[in-house]
N, C-alpha and C positions, 0 to 999 in steps of 0.2 A: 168461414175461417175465423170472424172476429169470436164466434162462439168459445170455439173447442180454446183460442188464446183466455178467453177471460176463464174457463173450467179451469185450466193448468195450473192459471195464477193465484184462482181462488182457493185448490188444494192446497198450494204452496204455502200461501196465508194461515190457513189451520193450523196447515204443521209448525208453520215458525211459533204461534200463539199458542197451541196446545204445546208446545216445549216446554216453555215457562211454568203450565200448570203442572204440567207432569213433577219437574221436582218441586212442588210444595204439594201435591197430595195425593201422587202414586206412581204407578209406571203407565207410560206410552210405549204403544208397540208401532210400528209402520210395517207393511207387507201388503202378499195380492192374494186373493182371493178367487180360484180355479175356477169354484163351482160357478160363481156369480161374474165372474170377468170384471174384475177391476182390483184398483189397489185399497186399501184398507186399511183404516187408522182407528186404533185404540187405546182407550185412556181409562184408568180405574184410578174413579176420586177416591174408592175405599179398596179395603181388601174382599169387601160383602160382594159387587157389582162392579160393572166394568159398559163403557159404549163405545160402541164400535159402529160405522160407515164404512161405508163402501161406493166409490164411484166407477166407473168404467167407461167407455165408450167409444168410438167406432166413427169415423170421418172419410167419406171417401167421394174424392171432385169430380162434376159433373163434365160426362164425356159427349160430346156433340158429336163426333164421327159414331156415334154405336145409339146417339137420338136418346140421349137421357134430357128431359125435361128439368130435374134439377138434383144438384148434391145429396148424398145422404149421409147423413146425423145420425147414429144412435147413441143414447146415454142409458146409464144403468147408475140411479140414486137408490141406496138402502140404509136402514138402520136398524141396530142390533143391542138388546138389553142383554148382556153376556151376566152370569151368576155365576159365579167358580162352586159347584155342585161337592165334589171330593175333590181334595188336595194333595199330592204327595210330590216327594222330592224334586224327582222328572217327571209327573205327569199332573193333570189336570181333568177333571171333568166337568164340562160347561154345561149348563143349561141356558138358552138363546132365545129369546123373543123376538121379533121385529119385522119389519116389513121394506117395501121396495117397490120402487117406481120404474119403470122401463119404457122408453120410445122406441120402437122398432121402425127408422124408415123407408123409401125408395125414392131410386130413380124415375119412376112415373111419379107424375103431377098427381095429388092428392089421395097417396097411398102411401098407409102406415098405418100404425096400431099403437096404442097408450094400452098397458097393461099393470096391473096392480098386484101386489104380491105380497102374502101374511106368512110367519115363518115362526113356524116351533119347533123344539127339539133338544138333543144332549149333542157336545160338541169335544171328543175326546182331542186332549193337547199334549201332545208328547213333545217333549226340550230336546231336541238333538245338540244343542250347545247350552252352555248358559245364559247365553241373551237369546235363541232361535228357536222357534217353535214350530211345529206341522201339524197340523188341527185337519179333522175332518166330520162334515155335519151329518147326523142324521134325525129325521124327522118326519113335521109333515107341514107341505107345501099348500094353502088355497090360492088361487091365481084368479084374476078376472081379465080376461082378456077382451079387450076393447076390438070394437068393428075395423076393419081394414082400411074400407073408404067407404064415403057415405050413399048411405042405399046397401051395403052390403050386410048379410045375414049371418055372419061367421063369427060372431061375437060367444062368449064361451066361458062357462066356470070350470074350472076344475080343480079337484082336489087330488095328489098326488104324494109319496114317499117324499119330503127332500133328497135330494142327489139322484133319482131315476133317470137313467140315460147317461150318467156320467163313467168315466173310469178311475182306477185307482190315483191317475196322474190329474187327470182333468178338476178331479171332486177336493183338491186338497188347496190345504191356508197354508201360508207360510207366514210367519212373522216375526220382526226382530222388536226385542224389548230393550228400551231404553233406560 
């Protein structure tokens, strides 16, 4: 539990500190992120480029009537080199680099998976307000996905579409610009 308290707080801390930077040398945006499941903060020092994070995560206490061994944790840490590609009034085209960390893990005693994830692609941002934006990525995804528990042989690369498997609701950014 002290975990997931110290992630909450330390998000908190960015946003208070990235404020500040925001107005002296661009916009901050704060929103979640569908595709990847977490909230998402973005700050462009220039109008050229823009970095964005993403955190997520997942906590849920260990039940002893149903013989879990212990809590499970999952977090989801990313980051993103955002490029505004074409620009227009209401819309945006992004171009996205970046990568991401993921814990997937369980209830049994020494089961889970650390998986790594590289991320390319265009990232169209349409304004439905003047501060609110709804972005959606496409691209392409390499993943490594890390062994289960140890001894096990289900360790795995793959290379994949970004957003495969997602829906129209699921696959989408929201963001407000500050």
């Amino acid at each position: 539990m002290d975990k997931a308290v110290a992630i909450v707080l330390s998000i908190a801390l960015i946003c208070i500190a990235s404020s500040g930077l925001a107005a002296d040398h661009g916009n901050l945006a704060i929103g979640y992120d569908g595709y990847d499941g977490g909230v998402s903060l973005r700050m462009f020092p220039s109008p050229n480029f823009g970095l964005e994070g993403i955190v997520g995560m997942s906590f849920e206490g260990r039940n002893k009537d149903l013989g879990d061994d212990n809590a499970d944790f999952d977090f989801y840490l990313g980051g993103n080199l955002v490029i505004p590609f074409k620009k227009a009034e209401k819309a945006n085209l992004n171009f996205f680099v970046g990568g991401a960390l993921q814990r997937v893990d369980s209830h049994a005693k020494d089961v889970g998976r650390t998986n790594i994830y590289g991320n390319i692609g265009l990232a169209p941002e349409i304004f439905l307000l003047e501060n609110l934006s709804v972005e959606t990525k496409c691209g392409m995804r390499i993943s490594i996905m890390g062994k289960s528990f140890k001894g096990a042989k289900d360790n795995r690369f793959r290379i994949q579409t970004y957003g495969q498997g997602v829906s129209i609701v699921s696959g989408v950014a929201f963001h407000w610009y500050f």
